[in-house]
N, C-alpha and C positions, 0 to 999 in steps of 0.2 A: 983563358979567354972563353973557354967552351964553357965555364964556369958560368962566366957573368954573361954569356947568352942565355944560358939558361935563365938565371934569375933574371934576367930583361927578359925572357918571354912568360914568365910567369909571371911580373909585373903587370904585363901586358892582359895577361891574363883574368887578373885581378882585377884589374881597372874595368875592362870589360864587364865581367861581373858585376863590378859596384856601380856601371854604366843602367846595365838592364835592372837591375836591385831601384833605381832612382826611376825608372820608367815606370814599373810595376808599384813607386808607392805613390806615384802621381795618379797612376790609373786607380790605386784605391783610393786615393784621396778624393777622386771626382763622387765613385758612388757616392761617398755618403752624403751629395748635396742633391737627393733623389728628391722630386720635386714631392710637396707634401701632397697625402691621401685625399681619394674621393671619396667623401659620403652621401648616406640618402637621409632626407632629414623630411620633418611633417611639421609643418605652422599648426602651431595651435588654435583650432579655429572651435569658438561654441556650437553646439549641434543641441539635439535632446540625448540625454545618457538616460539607459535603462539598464537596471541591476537585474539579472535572468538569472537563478538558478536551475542549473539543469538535472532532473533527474528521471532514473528510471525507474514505472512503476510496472504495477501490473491492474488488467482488467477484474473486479470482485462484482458481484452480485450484492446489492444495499442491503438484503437482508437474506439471510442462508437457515432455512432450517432443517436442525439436526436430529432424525427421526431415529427413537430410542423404544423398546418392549416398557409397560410399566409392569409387567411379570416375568417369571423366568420360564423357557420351554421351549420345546422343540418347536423347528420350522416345517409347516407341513407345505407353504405353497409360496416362491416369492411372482408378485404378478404384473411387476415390471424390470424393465432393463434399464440401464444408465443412459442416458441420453434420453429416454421416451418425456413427452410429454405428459403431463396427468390434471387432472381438476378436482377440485375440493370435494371431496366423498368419496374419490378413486379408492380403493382396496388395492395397497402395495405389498399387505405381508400378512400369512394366517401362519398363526401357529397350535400346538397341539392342542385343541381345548374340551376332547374328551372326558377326563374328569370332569369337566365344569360343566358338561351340559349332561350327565347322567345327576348331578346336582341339582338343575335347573330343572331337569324334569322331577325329579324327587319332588322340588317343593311346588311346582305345577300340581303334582297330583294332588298334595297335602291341601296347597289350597283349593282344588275343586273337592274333596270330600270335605271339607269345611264349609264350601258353601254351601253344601247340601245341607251340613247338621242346623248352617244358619238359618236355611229356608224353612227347617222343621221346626225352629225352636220358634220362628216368625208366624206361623200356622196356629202355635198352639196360645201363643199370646194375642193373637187374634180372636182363638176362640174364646179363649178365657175372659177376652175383655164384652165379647158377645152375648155370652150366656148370662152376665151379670150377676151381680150378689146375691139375687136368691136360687140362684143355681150352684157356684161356685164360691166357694168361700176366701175371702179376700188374701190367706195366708197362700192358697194356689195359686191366684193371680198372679199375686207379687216376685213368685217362684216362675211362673211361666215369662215375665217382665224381666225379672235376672239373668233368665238363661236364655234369653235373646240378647241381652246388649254382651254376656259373658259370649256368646257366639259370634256376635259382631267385634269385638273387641279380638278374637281367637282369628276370627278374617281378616281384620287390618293387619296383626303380626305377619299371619300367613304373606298376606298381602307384598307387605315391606320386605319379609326374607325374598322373596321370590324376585323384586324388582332389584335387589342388592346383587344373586345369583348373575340376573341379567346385565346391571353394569360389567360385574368379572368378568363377563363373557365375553362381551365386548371390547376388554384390553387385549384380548386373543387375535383379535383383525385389525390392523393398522392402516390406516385411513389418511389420506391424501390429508391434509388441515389447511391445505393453499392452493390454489393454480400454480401450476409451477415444472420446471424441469428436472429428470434427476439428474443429480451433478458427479454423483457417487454411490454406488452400490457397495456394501460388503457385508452381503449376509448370501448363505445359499440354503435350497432344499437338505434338510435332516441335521443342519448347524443346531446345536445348541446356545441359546442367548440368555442374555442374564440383561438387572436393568443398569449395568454398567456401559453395555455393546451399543456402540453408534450404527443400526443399519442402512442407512443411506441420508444422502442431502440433498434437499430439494430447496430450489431456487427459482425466481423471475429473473429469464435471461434480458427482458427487457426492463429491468430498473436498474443498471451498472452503474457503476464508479470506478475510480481507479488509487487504489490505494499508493502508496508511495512511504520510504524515509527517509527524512533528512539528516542532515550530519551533526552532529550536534555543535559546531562550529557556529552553524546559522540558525542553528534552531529560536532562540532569541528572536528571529527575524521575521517566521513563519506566524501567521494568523488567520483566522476564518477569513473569507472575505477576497482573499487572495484572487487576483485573475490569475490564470495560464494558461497555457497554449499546448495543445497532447496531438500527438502525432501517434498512431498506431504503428507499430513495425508493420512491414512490408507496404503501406499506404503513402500517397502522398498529401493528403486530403489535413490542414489543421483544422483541428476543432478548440471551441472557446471552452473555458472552464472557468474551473474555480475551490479556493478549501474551502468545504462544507464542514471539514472537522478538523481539530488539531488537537494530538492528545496531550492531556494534561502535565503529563511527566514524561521523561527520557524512560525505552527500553532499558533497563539493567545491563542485557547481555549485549545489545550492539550500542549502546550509549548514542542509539538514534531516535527521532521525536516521531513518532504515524503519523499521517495527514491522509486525509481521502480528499478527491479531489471529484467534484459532482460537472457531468457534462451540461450545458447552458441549452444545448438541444438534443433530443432523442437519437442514441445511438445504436448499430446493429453490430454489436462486436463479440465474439467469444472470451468466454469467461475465462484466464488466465492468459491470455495474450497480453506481450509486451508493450508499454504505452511509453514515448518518451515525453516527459514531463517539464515545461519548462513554467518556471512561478516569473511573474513580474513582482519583484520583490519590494525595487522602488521608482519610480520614474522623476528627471527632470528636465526641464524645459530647455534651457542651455546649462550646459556645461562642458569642460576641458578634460577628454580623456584622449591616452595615447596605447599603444602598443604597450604589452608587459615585456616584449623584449627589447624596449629601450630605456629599461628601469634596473639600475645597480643596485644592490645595498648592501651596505657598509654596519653589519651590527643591527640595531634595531631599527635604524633609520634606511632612506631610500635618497636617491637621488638621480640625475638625469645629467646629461651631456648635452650640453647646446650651442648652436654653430652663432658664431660672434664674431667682426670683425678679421674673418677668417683664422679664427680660432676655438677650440673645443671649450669652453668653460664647464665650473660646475654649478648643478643648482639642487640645492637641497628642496623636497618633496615631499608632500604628503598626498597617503591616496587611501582610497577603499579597498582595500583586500579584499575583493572577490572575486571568484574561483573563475574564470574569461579569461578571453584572449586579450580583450582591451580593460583599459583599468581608469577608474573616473577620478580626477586629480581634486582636490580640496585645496590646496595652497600651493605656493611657491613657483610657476610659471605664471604667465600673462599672455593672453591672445596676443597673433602673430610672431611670438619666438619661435623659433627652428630648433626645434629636437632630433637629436641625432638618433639614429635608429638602431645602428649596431655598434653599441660603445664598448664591447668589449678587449677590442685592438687597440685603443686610443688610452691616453693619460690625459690630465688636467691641463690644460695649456698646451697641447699639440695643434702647429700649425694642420689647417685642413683645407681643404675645396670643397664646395657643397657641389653634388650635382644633378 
């Protein structure tokens, strides 16, 4: 008897169990009829879409020039500093030009005792042509006539060495060639320079531009003519622009395209300061662009999740690749559909709620 109580109370026992076993698969049974998700969806509505590349440049001077010795030799004086100011004639840099001007003197002197021989030889062809043929016999004239033009001809030499001496001398002192600021100094007192040595760069800080490069992605895209929009770091102020230049070929080593970008109005900015750069690439009047983070793709293609009859569908799409937060659609939606915004929790045919 104690037997079959026992297994009648484990019967009992069991039952139990497979009692609460039936409760617990009813309670799962219910989750999974969790009523379907909310999403946030965007009507496609037309607007104007503008294509912006955005990049970052920097502030350059439109033209920099790079002041170089046209001789080799010692610096004896530099007589400005980097930042200073200077004007076309200023004296930026002497250097040793004592051989050259005991030269110069040399043929200083050569040509004043020559023009003394020329004055003498001019005297006596004077006289000669005074005294006349019955004084002077015609073979003396024509001697005194030779050695006055051979004495003028001995001074024009003189002459010409002498103003040669004076150009050299003159590559000795280096001489402002522009209004301008200096942008860079590197040369000092008792440096030896050769005509390889760049010593300093002078610039107009007020004719700037702002160089920049593109990717070469977009380069294709980039042309003169360009408007954009430059914001200076630390500034809040947009200023209007535009490319004045697009170079011709791709860098080699960054496989990017140069653009300068010229300001529409006169600006006061320092020369290597950051500028961000945004180009108006292409603008249109209406069209259908949405969030890039409501764009799947599947391989080479794209597509979208759109709320329908309280369901996710799918719609194949085509759009503009470019580099934005928002992206300009060309096919495959229609004003007023409902794009889903975060489709990556959802599959094709999931029931939804928009909300």
């Amino acid at each position: 008897m104690a037997t079959d109580e026992g297994a009648s109370g484990r019967r009992k026992v069991i039952l139990g169990l497979g009692a609460l076993g039936a409760l617990g698969a009813g309670g799962a049974f219910l989750t999974f009829h969790n009523p379907p998700p909310w999403v946030a969806t965007e009507v496609m509505t037309p607007a104007p879409v503008s294509l912006v590349l955005a990049l970052n440049g920097h502030v350059r001077a439109r033209a920099e020039v790079a002041v170089r010795p046209l001789v080799s030799a010692y610096v004896t004086k530099v007589a400005v500093t980097e930042g200073q100011r200077v004007a076309r004639g200023d004296l930026l840099v002497a250097l040793d030009d004592r051989q050259v001007e005991a030269r110069r003197d040399q043929a200083r002197a050569a040509l004043e005792v020559q023009k003394a021989r020329e004055a003498q030889a001019r005297s006596a062809a004077r006289r000669a042509q005074g005294l006349g043929a019955s004084v002077i016999s015609r073979a003396d004239a024509e001697a005194a006539e030779l050695a006055l033009a051979t004495a003028e001809g001995e001074s024009l030499r003189l002459s010409a060495a002498l103003a040669e001496v004076e150009r050299e001398l003159a590559h000795y002192r280096l001489i402002a060639p522009t209004d301008g600021v200096v942008l860079s100094r590197r040369v000092e007192e008792g440096q030896q320079v050769t005509l390889q040595d760049t010593l300093m760069t002078l610039a107009d800080p007020e004719d700037i531009l702002v160089e920049a490069e593109v990717d070469e992605l977009y380069a294709r895209r980039i042309g003169e003519g360009l408007s954009a929009r430059l914001r200076a770091i630390g500034q809040s102020d947009i200023r209007d622009g535009e490319v004045s230049f697009a170079a011709p070929r791709l860098d080699p080593d960054s496989g990017g395209r140069r653009i300068e970008v010229s300001f529409l109005e006169p600006a006061e900015l320092p020369i290597g300061l950051t500028v961000e750069v945004n180009l108006i690439v292409a603008q249109y009047p209406e069209a259908l662009s949405l969030p890039r983070s409501a764009l799947v793709r599947r391989g080479a293609a794209w597509h979208v999740l759109v709320a329908e009859k309280g369901r996710a569908l799918v719609r194949p799409v085509e759009i503009v690749d470019w580099p934005s937060e928002r992206v300009m659609l060309t096919a495959g939606l229609q004003s007023g559909e409902q794009v889903i915004l975060d489709p990556v929790k959802l599959s094709p045919g999931d029931e939804i709620r928009v909300g």
